[in-house]
N, C-alpha and C positions, 0 to 999 in steps of 0.2 A: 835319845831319840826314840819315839813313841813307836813300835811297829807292831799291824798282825797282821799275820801271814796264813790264810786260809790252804788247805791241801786235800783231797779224797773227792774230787767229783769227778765225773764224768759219766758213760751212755750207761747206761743200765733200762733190763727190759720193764714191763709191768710187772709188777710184782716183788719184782728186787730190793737187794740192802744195798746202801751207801754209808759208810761214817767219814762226817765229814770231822777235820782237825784244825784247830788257829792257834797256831803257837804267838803268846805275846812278849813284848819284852819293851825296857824303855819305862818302865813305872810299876810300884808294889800290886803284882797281878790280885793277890790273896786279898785284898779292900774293898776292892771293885765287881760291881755285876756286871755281869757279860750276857752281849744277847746276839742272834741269830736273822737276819732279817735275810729275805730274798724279792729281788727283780725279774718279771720274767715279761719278757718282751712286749711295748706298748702299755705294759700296767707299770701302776705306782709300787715302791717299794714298801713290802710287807713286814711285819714284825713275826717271826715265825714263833721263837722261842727265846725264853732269858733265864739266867739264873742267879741267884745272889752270890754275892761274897764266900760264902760260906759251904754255899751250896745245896745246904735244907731248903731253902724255897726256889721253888721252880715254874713258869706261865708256858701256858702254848698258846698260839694259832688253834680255833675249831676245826679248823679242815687238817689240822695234824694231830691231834690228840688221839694219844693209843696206837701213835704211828711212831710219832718221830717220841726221842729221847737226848735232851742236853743235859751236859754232866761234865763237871771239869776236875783238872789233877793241879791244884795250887802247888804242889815239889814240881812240877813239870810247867807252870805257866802254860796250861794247854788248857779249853772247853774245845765240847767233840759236840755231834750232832748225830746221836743213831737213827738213819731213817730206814723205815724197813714198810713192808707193803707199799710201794712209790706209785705213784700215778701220772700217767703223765701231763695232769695236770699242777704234779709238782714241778717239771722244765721251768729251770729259772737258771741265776747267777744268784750263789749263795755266799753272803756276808757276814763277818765278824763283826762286833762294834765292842766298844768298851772306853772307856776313861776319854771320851768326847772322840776316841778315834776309828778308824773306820780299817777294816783291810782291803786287799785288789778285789778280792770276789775269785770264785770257784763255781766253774760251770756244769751243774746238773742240766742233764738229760735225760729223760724217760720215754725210750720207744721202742718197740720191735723190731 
């Protein structure tokens, strides 16, 4: 059984760090790219960030570059997501994805 399991959200002020964590499991994690999308209320779902297999190649979202950082541990079946300088126009529900699957989402918050 396919599962990911996002962890590390929640209120954080302007300016703050969040790392978010998706532990996977249920399929050869170390084959597959893994990416990062977020929902944030009334908009469509964003692709934030992805990384390969391998983890040499890496894409962002414009509005997170030089902010956010994905990066995964294949011994651990974990990608993380370092988001540091937050705005709170990052407030979303932030997603795993990978091997056609999706996790619950982890709710960022950014505000005062």
């Amino acid at each position: 059984q396919v599962q990911l399991v996002e962890s590390g959200g929640g209120l954080v002020q302007p300016g703050g760090s969040l790392r978010l964590s998706c532990a996977a499991s249920g399929f050869t994690f170390s084959l597959y790219a893994m990416n990062w999308y977020r929902q944030a209320p009334g908009k469509e779902r964003e692709l934030v960030a992805g990384i390969s297999s391998s983890g040499i190649i890496t894409n962002y979202a414009n509005s997170v570059k030089g902010r956010f950082t994905i990066s995964r541990d294949n011994g651990k079946n974990t990608v993380y997501l370092q988001m540091n300088s937050l705005k709170p126009e990052d407030t979303a529900v932030y997603y795993c994805q990978g091997y056609k699957a999706w996790g619950q989402g982890t709710q960022v918050t950014v505000s005062s």
